[in-house]
N, C-alpha and C positions, 0 to 999 in steps of 0.2 A: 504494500500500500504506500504511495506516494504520501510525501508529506503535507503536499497541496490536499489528496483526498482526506485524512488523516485531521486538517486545519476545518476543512467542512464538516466533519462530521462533529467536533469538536463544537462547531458553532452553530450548527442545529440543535445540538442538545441541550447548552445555553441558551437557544429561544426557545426552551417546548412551553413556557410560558404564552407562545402566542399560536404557537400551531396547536398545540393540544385542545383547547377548547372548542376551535371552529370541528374538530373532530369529532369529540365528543357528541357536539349537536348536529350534527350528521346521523349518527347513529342513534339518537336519543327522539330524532325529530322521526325516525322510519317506524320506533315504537308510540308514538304518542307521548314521549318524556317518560314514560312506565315500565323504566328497564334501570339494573344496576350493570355495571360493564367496567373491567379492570385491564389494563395495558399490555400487553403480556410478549409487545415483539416490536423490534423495529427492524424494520429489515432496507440497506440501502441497494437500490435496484439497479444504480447506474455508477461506471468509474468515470476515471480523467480522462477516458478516450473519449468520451461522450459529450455533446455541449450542454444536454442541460441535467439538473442532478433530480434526481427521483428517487423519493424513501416511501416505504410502505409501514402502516402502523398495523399491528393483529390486536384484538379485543375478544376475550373472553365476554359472554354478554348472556344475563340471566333468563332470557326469553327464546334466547334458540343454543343451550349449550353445545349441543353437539356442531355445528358450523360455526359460530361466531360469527364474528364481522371482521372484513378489513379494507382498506382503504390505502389508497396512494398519493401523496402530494408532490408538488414541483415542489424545489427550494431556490430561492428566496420568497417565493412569491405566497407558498404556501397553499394554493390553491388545490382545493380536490381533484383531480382526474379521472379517478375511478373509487365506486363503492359497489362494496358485494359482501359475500360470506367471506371468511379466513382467507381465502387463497387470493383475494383480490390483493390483497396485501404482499403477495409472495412474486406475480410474474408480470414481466412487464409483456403487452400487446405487441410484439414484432411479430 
């Protein structure tokens, strides 16, 4: 892992004060807010070969345990890309 990817990953984790919540209500908004749901994976989707950076969040979630939720955001912008069960979290669409 480059030190350049190594400095990103560094500096997402530092803002999960601002990515985490639009997440949350993501997944809280598909239950009607009527769901408990714990963090449980971050997974980063994309290297330095790639121009833009993509992390994937997994969420254990008390309303479908056996699939979960997961979701993928861009970095810096934070923006959702994709949501689904667990696996949404794990592969990128190529």
């Amino acid at each position: 892992m480059t030190q350049e990817l190594k400095n990103k990953v560094a500096r997402l984790i530092n803002l999960s004060a601002t990515w985490y919540p639009p997440a949350v209500k993501k997944i809280k908004d598909e239950f009607n807010g009527d769901v408990d749901l714990w963090l449980v994976g971050l997974n980063i989707l994309t290297d330095e070969t790639q121009k833009e950076f993509i992390f994937g969040l997994n969420f254990d979630v008390s309303k479908d345990e056996e699939h979960g939720r997961g979701l993928q955001m861009s970095f810096p912008s934070f923006e959702i890309i994709k949501h689904g069960d667990a696996e949404a979290s794990m592969f990128l669409d190529y």
